[in-house]
Legacy VTK file of the C-alpha trace (Angstrom):
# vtk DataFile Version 3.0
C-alpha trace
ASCII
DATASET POLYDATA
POINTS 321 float
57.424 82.277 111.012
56.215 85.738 111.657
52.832 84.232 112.821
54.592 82.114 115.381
56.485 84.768 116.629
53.772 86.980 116.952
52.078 84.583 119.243
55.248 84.095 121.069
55.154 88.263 121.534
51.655 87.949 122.914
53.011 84.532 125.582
55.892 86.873 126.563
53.532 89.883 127.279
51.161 86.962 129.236
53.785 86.034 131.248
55.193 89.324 132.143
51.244 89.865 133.635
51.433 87.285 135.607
54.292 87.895 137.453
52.676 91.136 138.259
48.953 89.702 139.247
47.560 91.243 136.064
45.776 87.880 135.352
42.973 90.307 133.297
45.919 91.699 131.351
47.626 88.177 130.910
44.068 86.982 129.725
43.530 89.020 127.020
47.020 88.455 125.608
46.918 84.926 125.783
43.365 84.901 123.803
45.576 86.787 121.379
48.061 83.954 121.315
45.579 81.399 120.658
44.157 83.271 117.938
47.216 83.643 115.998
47.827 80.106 116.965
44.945 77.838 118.515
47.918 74.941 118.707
49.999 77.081 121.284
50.129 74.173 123.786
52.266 76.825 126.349
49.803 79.619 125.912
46.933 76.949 126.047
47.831 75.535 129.669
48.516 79.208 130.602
45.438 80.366 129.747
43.954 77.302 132.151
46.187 78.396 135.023
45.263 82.760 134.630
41.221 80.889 134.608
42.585 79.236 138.122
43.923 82.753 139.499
40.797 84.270 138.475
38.833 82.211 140.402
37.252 79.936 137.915
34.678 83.067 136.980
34.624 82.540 133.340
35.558 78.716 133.237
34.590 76.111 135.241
37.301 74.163 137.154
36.563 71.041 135.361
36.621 73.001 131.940
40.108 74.615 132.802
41.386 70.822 133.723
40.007 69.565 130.281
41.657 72.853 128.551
44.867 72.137 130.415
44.784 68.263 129.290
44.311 69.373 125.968
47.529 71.337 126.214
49.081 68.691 127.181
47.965 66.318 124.482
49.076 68.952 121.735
52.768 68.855 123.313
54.448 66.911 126.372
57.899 68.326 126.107
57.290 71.848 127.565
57.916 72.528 130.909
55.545 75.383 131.843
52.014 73.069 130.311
53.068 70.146 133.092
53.773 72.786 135.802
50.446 74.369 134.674
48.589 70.754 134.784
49.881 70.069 138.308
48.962 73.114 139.504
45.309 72.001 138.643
46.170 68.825 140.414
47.304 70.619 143.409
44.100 72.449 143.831
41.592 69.280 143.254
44.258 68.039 145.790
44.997 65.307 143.898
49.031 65.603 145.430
50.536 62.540 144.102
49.306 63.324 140.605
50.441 66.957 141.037
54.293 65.995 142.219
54.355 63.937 139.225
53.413 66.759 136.705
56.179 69.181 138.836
58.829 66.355 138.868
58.118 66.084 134.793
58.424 70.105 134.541
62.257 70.031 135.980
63.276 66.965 133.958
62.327 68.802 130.773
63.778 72.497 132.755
66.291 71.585 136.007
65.796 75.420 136.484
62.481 75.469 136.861
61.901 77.274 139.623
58.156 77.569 139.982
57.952 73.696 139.863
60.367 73.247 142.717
58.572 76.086 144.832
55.249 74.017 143.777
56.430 70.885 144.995
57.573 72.557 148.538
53.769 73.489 148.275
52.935 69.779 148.086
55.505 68.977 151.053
54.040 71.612 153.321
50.499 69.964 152.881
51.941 66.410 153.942
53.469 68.071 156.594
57.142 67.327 155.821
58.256 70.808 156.608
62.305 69.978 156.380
61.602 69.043 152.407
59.469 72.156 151.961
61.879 74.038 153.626
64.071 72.723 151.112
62.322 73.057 147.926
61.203 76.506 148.789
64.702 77.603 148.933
66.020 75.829 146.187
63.318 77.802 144.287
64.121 81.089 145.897
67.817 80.443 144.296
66.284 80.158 141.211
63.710 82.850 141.201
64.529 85.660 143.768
62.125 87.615 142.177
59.263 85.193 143.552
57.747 86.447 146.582
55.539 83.405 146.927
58.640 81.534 147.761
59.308 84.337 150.264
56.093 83.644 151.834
55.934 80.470 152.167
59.166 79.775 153.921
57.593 82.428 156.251
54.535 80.205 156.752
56.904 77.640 157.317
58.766 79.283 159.577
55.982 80.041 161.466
54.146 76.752 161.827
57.864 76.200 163.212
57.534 79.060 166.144
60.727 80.156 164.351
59.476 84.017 163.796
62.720 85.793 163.541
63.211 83.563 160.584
59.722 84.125 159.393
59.640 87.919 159.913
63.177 87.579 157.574
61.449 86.382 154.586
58.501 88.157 155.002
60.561 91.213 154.757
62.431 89.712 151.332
58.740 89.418 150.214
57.719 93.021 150.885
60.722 93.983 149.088
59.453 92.600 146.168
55.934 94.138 146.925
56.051 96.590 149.701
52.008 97.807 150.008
51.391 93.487 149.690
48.915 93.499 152.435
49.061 89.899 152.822
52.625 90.025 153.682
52.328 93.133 156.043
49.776 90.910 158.204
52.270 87.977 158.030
54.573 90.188 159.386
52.231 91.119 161.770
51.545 87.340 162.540
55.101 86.740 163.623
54.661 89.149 165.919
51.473 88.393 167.423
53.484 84.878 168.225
56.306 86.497 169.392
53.549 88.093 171.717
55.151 91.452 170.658
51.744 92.915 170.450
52.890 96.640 169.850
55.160 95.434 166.823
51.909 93.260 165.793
49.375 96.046 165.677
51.909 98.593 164.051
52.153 96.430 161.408
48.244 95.987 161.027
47.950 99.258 161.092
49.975 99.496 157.974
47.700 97.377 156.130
44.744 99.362 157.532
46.585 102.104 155.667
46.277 100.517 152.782
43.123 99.026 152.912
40.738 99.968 155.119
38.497 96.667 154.220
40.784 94.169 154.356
38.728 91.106 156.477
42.049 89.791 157.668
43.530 92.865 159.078
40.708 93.734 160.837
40.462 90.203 162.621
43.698 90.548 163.068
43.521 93.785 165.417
40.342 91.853 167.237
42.468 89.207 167.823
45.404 91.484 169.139
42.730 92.677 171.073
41.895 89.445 172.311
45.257 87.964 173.276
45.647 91.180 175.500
41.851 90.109 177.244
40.435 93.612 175.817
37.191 91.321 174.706
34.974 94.677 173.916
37.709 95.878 171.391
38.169 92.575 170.209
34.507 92.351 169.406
34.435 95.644 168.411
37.022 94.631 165.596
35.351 90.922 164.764
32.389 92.785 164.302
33.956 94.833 161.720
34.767 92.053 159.512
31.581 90.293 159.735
30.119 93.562 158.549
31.837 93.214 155.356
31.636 89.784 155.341
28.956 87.589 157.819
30.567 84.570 156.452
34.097 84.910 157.729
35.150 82.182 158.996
38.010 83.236 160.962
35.889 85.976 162.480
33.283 84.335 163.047
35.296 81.485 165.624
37.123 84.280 167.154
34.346 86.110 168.322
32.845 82.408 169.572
35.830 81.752 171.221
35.284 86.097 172.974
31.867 84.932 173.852
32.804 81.805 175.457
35.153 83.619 177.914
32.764 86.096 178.493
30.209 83.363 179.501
27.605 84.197 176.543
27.603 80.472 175.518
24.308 80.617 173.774
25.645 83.324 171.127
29.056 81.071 170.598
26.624 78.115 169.836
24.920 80.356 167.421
28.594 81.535 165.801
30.203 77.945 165.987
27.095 76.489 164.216
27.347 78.737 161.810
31.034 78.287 160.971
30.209 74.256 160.876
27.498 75.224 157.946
30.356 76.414 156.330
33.012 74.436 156.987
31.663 70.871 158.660
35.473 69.773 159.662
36.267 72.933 161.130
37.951 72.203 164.525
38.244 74.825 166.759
34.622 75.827 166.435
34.135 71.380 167.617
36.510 72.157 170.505
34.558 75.561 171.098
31.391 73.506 171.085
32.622 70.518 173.366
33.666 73.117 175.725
30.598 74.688 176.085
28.437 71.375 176.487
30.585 70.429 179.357
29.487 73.563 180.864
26.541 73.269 180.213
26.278 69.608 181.529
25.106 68.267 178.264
27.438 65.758 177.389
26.387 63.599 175.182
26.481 66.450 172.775
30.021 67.306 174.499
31.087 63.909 173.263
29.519 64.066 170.100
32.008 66.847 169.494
34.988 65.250 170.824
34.563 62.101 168.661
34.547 64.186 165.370
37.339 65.936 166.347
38.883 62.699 167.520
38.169 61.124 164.167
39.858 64.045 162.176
43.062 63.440 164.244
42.793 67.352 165.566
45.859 69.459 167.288
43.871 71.412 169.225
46.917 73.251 170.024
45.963 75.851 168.867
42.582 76.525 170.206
42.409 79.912 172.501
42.600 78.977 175.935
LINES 1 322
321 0 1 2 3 4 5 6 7 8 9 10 11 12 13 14 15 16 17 18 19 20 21 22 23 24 25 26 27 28 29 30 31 32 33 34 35 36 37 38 39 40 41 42 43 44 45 46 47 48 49 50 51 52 53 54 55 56 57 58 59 60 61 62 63 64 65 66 67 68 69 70 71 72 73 74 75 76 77 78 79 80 81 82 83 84 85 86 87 88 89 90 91 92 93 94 95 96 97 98 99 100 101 102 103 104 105 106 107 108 109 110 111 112 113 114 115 116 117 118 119 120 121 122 123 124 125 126 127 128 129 130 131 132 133 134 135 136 137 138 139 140 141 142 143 144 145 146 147 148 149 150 151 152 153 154 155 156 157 158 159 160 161 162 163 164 165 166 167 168 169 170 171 172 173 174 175 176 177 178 179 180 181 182 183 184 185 186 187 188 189 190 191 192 193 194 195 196 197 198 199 200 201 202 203 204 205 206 207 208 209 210 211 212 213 214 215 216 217 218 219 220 221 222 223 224 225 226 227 228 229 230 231 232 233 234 235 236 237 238 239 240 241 242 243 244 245 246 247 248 249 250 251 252 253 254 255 256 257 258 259 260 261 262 263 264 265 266 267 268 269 270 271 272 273 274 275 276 277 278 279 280 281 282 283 284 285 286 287 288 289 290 291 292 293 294 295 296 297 298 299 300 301 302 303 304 305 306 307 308 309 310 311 312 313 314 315 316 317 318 319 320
């Protein structure tokens, strides 16, 4: 008995981490877990999910599913090893079999918040944003001290144009984390929709603060930059991120999208090309490349473009005018 409980100590302590982002922390107690108790089905699937938030360094993604089936095969009547084993789900997007493993973690625990929040997750990706509205805030209920669900009823609220509402949660979020700088450029997001572009930058600049090499801030301020048609800044602040990292992808089609207005189609070409490399379905840089063809006259590679993104059912919405 005083085994068992000392693994249970070391699954407490794990959890506890994890709330907090210490996923090196919640590592090394759950490795103590396991060997007090290599059974521990809970600390098992756990240990799959901290491999997940660590980014699949140490085990491979099809290891961590194998680890987090093993779990599972040890004991089906705990709530956290299904939430765990459609979390995996979720990220080989594999939604169906993901909802299941959620909707089998609040049978066994109606108060499972972190499987309702999860299953929002799976709404939001099929687009049904009234249901993910709903699960996230069902969650939220549940676990106000979760500022994922914050979040993502402020991404929600966003795809929605509804920023007020957004900026609201955002702001529950940060209360839960204040120097998140994630949620500071959310905030700063809203904003930028709102086309409050003063309230926008203030708030990058508070992430600046706290970061100085954050990518996403700094595309952010190019791109504050590049709603108010100051291209050179905007540049100016693309190029910063691509410093740090030439593989941005967000950078990297906003500063196409700079060049294309400025009429320097041959370096967007080179920019959208190299976002494709990286990302072949990634639409804006199509759009960016259709665009330019028809310029250019070419257009049999213009509608090369416009087929793909025709294909992949697009909203080009979105795309920069």
């Amino acid at each position: 008995m005083e085994t068992q409980d000392n693994a249970k100590s070391f699954f407490k302590k794990a959890i506890i981490c994890i709330k907090t982002k210490n996923y090196e922390e919640a590592l090394r107690n759950l490795l103590m877990a396991l060997e007090i108790r290599a059974d521990y089905a809970e600390a098992l699937s756990t240990l799959g999910f901290v491999h997940y938030k660590l980014g699949f360094i140490e085990m491979t993604k099809e290891a961590v599913f194998e680890l987090v089936q093993k779990a599972l095969s040890l004991n089906k009547e705990t709530p956290i090893t299904w939430k765990n084993m459609g979390d995996i789900y979720f990220i080989r997007e594999e939604f169906d079999k993901a909802y299941d493993c959620y909707k089998k973690a609040i049978e066994l625990d109606s108060s499972f918040g972190l499987a309702i929040i999860n299953i929002g997750n799976i709404y939001y990706k099929k687009n049904d944003i009234n249901k993910a509205i709903d699960s996230f805030r069902r969650g939220y209920e549940l676990e106000q001290d979760n500022y994922d669900a914050c979040n993502n009823l402020g991404f929600v609220y966003t795809k929605q144009k509804e920023f007020d509402k957004a900026i609201e949660w955002y702001e529950k979020s940060l209360e839960l984390d204040p120097n998140n700088t994630n949620t500071i450029n959310f905030i700063g997001n809203a904003y930028l929709g709102k086309e409050e572009y003063k309230n926008a930058f203030e708030w990058y600049e508070k992430a600046l603060k706290l970061d100085p090499n954050d990518i996403n801030t700094l595309v952010n301020i190019g791109t504050v930059y590049l709603k108010k048609k100051n291209y050179m800044k905007a540049i100016e602040w693309y190029e910063k991120a691509l410093k740090l990292d030439p593989n941005d992808i967000y950078a990297l089609v906003n500063i196409s999208t700079v060049y294309i207005i400025q009429n320097k189609n041959d370096e967007a070409i080179k920019k959208c090309e190299k976002v494709l490399k990286l990302n072949p379905n990634e639409i804006i840089s199509m759009v960016n490349l259709a665009s330019i063809y028809t310029k250019k006259k070419e257009y049999d590679k213009e509608l090369e473009y416009c087929e793909i993104v025709y294909k992949l059912n697009a909203n080009i919405d979105n795309v920069i005018d």
